[in-house]
C-alpha positions as YAML, in Angstrom:
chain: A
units: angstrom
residues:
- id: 1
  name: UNK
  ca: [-23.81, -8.23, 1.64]
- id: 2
  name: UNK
  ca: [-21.04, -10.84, 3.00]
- id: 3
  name: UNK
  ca: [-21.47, -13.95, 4.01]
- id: 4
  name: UNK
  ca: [-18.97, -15.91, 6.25]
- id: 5
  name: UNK
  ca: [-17.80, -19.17, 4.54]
- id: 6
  name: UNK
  ca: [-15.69, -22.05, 5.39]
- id: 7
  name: UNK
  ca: [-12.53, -21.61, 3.44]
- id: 8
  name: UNK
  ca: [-13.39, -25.58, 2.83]
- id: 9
  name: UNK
  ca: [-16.35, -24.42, 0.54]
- id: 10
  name: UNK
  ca: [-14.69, -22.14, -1.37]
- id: 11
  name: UNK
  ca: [-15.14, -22.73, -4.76]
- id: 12
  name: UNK
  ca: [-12.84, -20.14, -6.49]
- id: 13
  name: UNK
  ca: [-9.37, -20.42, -8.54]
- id: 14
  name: UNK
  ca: [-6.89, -18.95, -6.43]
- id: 15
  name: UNK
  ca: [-4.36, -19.20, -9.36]
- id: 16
  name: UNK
  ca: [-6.79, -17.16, -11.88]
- id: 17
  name: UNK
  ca: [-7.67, -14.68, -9.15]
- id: 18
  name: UNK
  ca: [-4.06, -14.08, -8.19]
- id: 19
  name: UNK
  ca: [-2.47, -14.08, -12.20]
- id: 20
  name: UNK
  ca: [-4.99, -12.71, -14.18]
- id: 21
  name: UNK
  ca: [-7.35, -10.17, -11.71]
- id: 22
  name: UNK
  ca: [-4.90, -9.86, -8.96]
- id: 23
  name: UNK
  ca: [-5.85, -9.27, -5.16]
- id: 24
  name: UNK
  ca: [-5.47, -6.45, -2.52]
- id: 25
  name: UNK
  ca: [-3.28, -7.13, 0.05]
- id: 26
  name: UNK
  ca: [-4.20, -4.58, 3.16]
- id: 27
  name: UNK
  ca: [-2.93, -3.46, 6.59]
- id: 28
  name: UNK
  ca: [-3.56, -0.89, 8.64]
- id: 29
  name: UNK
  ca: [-1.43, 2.06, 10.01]
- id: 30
  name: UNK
  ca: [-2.71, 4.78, 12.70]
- id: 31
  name: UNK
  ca: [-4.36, 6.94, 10.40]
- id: 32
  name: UNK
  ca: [-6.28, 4.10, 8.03]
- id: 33
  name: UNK
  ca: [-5.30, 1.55, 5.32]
- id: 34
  name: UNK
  ca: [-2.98, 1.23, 2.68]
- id: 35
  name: UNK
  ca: [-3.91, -1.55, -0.43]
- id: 36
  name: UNK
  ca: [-1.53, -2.97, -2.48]
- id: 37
  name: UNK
  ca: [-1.77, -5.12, -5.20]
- id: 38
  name: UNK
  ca: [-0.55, -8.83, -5.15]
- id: 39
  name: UNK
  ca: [-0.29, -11.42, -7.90]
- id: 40
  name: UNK
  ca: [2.50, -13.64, -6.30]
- id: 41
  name: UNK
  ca: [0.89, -15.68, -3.65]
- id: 42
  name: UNK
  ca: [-1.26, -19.01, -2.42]
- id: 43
  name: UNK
  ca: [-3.95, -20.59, 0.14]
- id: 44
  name: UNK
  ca: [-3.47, -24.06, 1.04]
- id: 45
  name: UNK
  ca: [-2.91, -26.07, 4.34]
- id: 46
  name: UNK
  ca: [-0.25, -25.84, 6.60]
- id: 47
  name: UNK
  ca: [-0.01, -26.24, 10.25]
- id: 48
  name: UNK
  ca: [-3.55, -28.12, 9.91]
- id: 49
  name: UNK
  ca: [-4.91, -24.61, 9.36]
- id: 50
  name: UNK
  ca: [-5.94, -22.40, 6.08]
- id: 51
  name: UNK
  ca: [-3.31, -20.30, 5.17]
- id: 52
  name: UNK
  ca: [-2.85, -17.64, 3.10]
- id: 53
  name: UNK
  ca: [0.45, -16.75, 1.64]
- id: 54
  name: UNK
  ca: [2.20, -13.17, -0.04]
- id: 55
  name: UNK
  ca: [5.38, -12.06, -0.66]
- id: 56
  name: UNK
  ca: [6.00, -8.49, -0.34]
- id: 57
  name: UNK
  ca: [9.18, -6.60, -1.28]
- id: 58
  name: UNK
  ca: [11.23, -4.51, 1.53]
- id: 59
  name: UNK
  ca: [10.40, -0.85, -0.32]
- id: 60
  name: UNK
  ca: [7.20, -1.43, -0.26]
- id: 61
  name: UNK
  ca: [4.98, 0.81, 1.84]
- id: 62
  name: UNK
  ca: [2.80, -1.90, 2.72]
- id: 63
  name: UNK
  ca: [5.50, -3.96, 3.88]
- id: 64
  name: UNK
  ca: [6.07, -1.91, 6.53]
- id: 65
  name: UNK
  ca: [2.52, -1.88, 7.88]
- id: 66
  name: UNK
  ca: [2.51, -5.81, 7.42]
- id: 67
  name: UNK
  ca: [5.47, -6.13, 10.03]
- id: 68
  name: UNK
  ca: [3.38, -3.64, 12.35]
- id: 69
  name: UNK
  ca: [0.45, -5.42, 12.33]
- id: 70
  name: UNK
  ca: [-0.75, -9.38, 13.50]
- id: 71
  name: UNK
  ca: [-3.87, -8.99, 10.75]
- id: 72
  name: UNK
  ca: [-4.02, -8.45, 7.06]
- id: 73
  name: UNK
  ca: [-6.86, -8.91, 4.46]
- id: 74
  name: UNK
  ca: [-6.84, -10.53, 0.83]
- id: 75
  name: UNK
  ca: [-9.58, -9.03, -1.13]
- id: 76
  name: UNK
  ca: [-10.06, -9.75, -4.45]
- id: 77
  name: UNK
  ca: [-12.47, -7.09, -6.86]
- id: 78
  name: UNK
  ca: [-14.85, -7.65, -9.50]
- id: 79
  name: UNK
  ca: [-13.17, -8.08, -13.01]
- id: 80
  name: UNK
  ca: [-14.50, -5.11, -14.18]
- id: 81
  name: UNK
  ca: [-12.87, -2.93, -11.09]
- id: 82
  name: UNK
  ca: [-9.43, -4.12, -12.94]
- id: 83
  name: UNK
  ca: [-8.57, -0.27, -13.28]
- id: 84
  name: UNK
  ca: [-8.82, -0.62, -8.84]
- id: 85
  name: UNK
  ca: [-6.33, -2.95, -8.64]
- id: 86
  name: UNK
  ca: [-4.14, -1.46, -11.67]
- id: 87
  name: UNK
  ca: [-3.72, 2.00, -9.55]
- id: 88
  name: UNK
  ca: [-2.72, 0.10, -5.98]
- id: 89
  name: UNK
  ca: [0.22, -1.34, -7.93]
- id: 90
  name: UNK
  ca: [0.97, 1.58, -9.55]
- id: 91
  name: UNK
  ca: [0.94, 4.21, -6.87]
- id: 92
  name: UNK
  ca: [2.87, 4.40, -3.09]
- id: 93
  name: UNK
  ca: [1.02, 4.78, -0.29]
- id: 94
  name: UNK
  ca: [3.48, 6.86, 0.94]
- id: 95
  name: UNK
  ca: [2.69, 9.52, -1.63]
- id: 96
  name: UNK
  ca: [-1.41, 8.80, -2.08]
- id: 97
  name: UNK
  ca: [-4.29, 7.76, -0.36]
- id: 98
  name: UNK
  ca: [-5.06, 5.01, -2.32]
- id: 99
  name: UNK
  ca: [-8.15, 4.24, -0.29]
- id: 100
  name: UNK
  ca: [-9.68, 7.29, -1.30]
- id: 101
  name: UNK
  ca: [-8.29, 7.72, -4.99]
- id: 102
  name: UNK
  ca: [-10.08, 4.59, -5.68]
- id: 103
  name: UNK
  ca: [-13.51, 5.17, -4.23]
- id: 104
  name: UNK
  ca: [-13.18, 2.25, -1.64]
- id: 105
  name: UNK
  ca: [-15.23, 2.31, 1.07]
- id: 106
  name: UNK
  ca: [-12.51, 0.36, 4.26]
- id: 107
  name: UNK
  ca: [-14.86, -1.92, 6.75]
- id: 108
  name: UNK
  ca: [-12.85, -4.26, 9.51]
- id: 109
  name: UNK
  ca: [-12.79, -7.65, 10.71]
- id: 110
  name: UNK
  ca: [-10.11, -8.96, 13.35]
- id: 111
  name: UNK
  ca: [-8.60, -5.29, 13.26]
- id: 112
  name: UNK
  ca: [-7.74, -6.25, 9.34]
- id: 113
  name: UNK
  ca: [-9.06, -3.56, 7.05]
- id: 114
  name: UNK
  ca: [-10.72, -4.64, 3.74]
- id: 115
  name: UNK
  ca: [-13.53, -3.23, 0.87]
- id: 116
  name: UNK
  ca: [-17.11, -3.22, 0.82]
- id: 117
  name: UNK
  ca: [-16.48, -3.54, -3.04]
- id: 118
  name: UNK
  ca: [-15.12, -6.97, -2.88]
- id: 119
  name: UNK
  ca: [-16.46, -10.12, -3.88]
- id: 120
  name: UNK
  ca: [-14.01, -12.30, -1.83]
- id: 121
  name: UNK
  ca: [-11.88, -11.62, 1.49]
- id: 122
  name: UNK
  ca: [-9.52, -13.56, 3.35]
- id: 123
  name: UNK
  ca: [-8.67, -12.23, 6.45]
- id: 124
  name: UNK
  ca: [-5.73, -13.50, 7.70]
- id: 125
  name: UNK
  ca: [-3.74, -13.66, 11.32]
- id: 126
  name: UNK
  ca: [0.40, -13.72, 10.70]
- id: 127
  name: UNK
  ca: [1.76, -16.62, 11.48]
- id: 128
  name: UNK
  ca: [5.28, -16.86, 10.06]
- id: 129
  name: UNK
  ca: [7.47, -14.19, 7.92]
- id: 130
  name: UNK
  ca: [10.77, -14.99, 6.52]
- id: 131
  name: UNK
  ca: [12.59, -13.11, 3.51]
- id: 132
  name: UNK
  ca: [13.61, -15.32, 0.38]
- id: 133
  name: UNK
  ca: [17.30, -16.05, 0.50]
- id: 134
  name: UNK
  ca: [19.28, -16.02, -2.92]
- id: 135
  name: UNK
  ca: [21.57, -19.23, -1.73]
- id: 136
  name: UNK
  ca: [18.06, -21.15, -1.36]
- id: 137
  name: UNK
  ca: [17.27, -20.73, -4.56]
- id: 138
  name: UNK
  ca: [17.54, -24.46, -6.43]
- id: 139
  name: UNK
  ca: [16.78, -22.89, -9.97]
- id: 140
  name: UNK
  ca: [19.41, -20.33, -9.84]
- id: 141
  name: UNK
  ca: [18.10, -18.55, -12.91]
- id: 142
  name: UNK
  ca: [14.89, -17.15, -11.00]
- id: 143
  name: UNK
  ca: [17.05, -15.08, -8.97]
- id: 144
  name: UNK
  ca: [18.54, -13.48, -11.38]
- id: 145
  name: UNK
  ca: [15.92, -12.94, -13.74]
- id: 146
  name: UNK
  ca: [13.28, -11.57, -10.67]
- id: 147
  name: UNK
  ca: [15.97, -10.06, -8.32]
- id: 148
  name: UNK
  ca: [18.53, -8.32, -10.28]
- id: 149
  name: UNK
  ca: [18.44, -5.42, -7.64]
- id: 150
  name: UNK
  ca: [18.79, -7.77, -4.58]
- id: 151
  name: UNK
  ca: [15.30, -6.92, -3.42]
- id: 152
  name: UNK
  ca: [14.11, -10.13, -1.93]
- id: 153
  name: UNK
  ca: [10.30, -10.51, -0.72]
- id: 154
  name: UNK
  ca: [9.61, -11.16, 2.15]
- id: 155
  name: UNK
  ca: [6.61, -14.36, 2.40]
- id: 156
  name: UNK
  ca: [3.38, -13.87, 4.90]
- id: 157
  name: UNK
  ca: [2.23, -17.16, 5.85]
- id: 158
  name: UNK
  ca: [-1.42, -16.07, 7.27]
- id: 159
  name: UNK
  ca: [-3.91, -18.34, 9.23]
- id: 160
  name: UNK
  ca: [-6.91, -17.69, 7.18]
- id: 161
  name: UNK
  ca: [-9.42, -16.97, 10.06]
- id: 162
  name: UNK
  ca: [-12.72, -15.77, 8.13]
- id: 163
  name: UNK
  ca: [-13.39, -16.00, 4.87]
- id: 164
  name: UNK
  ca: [-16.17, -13.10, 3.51]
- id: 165
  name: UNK
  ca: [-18.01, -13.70, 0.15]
- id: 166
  name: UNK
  ca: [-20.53, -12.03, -1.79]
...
């Protein structure tokens, strides 16, 4: 069962969760939900409010639904549903359910679908969108070496506005 926390009292490693077990990002579209997996990304302060930040690229299925929608959820699995968050990186959502491929049961908060089999969720209210800009790049090798095909992300800056932990 969930528990609301303060994002305050969150004891967690963002930066493990994010590089080594990855999270779910997740938006909705007018049928249901579409996951996709995230490893680039952040929570901090800005504003004077808890954000959450992902980048997302523009072919992305779920980038679409993110530019439809106000809310989106971070939820990050147990280590040992790895094989989860493998498959939403792995697979469209324009080609599979991903939802049900994966065995995940969907529950809402703030109109932002996330899983029952999480351990952590962030839901989060847009606040700010911008694409990443090759002539703002100060360490011009990045671009190269991450965007050879000109496919920029676009970053989410998201007011965390609950926080749901296990």
């Amino acid at each position: 069962m969930f528990q609301t926390r303060d994002p305050k009292d969150l004891s967690v490693n963002f930066f493990s969760l994010l590089s080594d077990r990855w999270g779910l990002v997740t938006a909705a579209d007018g049928k249901g939900c579409n996951p996709m997996t995230v490893s680039w990304g952040g929570v901090g302060v800005l504003w004077n409010k808890p954000v959450a930040t992902v980048y997302l690229r523009p072919q992305r299925y779920t980038y679409g639904l993110m530019e439809q929608n106000e809310f989106y959820s971070l939820s990050f699995l147990p280590a040992d549903r790895h094989d989860v968050v493998a498959l939403c990186g792995s697979k469209s959502g324009r080609d599979t359910d991903k939802t049900a491929a994966c065995g995940l049961t969907v529950c809402r908060d703030q109109s932002a679908p996330y899983f029952a089999e999480a351990e952590l969720v962030l839901i989060c209210r847009k606040l700010y969108a911008q694409d990443l800009k090759p002539e703002c790049f100060v360490e011009k090798a990045l671009d190269g070496k991450n965007y050879p095909n000109h496919d920029y992300h676009r970053m989410y800056i998201g007011e965390i506005v609950s926080v749901l932990q296990k």
